[in-house]
C-alpha positions in Angstrom: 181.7 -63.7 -215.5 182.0 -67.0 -213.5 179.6 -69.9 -214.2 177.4 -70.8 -211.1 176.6 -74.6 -210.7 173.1 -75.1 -210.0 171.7 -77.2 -207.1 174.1 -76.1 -205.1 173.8 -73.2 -202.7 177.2 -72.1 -200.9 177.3 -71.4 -197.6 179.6 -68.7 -196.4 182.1 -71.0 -195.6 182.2 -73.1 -199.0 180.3 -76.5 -197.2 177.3 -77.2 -199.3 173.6 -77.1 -197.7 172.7 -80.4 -195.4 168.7 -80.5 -195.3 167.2 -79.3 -192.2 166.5 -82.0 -189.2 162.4 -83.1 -189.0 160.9 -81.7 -185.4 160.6 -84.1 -183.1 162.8 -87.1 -184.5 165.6 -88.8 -182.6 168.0 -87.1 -184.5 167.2 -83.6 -183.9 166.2 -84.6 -180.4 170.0 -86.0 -179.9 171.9 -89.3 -178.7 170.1 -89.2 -175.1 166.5 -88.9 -177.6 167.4 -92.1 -178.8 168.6 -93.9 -176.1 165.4 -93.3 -174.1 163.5 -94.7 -177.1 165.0 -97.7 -177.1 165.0 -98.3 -173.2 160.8 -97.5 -173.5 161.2 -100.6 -176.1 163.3 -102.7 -173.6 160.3 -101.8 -170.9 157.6 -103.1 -173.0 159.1 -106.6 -174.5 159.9 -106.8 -170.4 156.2 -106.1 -169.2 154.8 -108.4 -172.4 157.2 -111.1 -171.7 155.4 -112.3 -167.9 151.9 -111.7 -168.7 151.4 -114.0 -170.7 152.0 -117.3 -168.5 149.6 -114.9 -165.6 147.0 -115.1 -168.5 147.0 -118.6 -168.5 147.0 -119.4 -165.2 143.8 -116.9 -164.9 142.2 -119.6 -167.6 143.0 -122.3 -165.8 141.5 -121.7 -162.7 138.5 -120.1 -164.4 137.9 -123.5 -166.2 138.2 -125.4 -162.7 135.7 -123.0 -161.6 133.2 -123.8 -164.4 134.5 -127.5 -164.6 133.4 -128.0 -160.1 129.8 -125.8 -161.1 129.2 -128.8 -163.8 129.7 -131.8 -161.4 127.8 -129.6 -158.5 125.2 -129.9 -161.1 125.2 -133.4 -162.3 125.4 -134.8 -159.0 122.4 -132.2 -157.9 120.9 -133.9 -160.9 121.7 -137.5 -159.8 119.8 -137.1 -156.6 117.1 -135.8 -158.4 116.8 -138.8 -160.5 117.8 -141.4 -157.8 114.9 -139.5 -155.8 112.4 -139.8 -158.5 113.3 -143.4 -159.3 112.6 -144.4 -155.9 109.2 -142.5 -155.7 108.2 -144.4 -159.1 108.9 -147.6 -157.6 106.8 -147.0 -154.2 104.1 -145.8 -156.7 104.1 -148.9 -158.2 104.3 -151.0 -155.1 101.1 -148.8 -153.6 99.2 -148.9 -156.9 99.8 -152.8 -157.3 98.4 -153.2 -153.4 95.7 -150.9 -153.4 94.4 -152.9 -157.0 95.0 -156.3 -155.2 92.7 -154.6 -152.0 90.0 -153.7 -154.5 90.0 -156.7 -156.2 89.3 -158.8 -153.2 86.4 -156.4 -151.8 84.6 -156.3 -154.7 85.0 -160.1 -155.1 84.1 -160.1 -151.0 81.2 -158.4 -152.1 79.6 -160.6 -154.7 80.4 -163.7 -152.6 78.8 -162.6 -149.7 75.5 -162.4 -151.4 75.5 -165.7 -152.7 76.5 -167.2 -149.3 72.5 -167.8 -148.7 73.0 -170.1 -151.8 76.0 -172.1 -150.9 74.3 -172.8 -147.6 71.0 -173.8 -149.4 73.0 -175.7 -151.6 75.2 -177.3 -148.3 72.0 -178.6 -146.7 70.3 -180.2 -149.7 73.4 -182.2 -149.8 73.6 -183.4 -146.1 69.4 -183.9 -146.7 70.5 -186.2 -149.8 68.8 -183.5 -152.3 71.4 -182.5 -154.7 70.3 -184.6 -157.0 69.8 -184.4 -161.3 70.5 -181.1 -162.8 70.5 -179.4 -159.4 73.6 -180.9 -158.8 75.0 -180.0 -161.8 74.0 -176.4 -161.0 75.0 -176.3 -157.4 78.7 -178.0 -158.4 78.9 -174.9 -161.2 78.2 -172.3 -158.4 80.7 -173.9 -156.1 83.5 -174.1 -158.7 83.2 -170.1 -159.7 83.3 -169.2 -155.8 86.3 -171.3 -155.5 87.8 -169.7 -158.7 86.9 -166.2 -157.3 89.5 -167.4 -153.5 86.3 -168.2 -151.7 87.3 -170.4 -149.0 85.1 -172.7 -146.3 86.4 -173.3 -142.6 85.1 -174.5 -139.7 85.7 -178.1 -138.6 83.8 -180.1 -135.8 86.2 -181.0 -132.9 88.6 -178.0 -133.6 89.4 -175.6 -130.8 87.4 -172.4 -130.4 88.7 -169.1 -131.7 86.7 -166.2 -131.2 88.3 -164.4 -134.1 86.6 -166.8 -136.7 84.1 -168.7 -134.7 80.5 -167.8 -133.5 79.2 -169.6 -130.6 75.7 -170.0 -131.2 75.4 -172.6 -128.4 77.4 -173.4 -125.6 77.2 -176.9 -123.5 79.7 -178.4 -120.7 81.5 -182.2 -121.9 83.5 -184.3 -119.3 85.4 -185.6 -122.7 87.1 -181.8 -123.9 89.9 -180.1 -122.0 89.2 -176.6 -123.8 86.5 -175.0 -125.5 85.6 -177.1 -128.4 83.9 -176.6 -131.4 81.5 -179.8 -131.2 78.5 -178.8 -134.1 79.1 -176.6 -137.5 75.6 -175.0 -137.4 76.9 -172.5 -140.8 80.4 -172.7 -142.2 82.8 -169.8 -142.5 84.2 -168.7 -145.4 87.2 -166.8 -145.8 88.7 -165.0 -149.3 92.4 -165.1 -148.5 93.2 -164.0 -145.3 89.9 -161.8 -145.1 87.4 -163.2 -143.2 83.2 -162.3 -144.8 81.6 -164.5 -142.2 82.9 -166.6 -139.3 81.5 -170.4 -138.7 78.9 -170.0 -136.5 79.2 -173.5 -133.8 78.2 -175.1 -130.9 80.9 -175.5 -128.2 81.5 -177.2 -125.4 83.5 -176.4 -121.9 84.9 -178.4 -119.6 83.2 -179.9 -116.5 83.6 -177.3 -114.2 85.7 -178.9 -111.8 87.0 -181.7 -113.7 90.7 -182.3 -113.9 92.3 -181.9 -117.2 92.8 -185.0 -118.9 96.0 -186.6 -118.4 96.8 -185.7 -114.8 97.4 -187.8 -112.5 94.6 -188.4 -110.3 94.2 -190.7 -107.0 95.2 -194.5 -108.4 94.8 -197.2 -107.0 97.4 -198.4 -104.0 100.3 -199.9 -105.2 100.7 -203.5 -103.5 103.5 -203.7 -101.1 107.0 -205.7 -102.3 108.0 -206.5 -99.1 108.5 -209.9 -97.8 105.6 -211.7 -96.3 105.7 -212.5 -92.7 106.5 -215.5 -91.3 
């Protein structure tokens, strides 16, 4: 009997046994299998290769979108602020007048009630009464009303002005070319620029008829400087 080797199994025509192809590999598909493989694999390092600079571009412009929203924003805050500031500052300004106003009316206020005084006081001096401890007194209460902006006007001689005069009396002087304040019957007083009482005068008007003073009137004739006559 002949010896068989094992492993082996013949094939009819003596060529041993190759193992059978797997489905669906590029072998048993064939050459044209494989070369449509590798041209898929061509097609996708292709398509990979250009997206990627595309991808960046799409950040960058996204980034200058975000990047212009952030300075709409800041300057958006800016005004704001710049806005604000300047409405701080008028508050100030407002709040530092309307104090300065209420200061002086309530000083205004207290002063005018002791006007009464600083006239009584006024005519005990002219009468030669402020004398002794009254003076002393008297000089005190002038001083504080001072301190506090109380101011006196109201001169003799100065021109009339009805804004801060009171004519109490009214006369006719060949010696004024305007109305004149000629008698202080009660001095003004003023706190700053506010006026509390006006200086209450006598005044005087001009002759009627009288030429101003410092026209030239009707002089006497000048003597001729002609030769005399012979």
């Amino acid at each position: 009997m002949t010896e068989e080797t094992p492993g082996f199994d013949e094939q009819p025509d003596g060529s041993p046994s190759s193992p059978p192809f797997e489905e669906g590999s590029a072998a048993a598909q064939g050459p044209h299998a494989a070369g449509r493989d590798g041209a898929k694999a061509d097609g996708s390092a292709d398509q990979a290769g250009p997206a990627a600079p595309a991808g960046d571009e799409l950040q960058t412009v996204g980034l200058q979108a975000q990047l212009d929203q952030v300075r709409t924003a800041l300057n958006e805050r800016t005004a704001d602020l710049q806005r604000l500031q300047a409405e701080y500052q008028n508050y100030r300004r407002r709040v530092e007048r309307d104090r300065i106003t209420v200061k002086e009316i309530a000083a205004a206020n207290l002063l005018t009630e002791l006007l009464p005084v600083l006239d009584d006081i006024g005519r005990a001096r002219e009468h030669g009464e402020l004398v002794g401890g009254f003076k002393s007194v008297a000089e005190s209460v002038e001083a504080t009303a001072a301190k506090m902006g109380l101011q006196q006007f109201g001169k003799e001689g100065e021109p009339f002005d009805p804004l801060i005069h009171e004519a109490l009396m009214h006369s006719y002087a060949p010696d004024v070319t305007e109305t004149t304040c000629v008698s202080i019957l009660q001095p003004g007083y003023r706190i700053g620029e506010r006026t509390i009482r006006p200086a209450r005068v006598a005044v005087a008007e001009p002759q009627p008829g009288a030429s101003p003073k410092g026209d030239g009137g009707d002089g006497p004739d000048e003597e001729s400087g002609g030769p005399d006559e012979g």
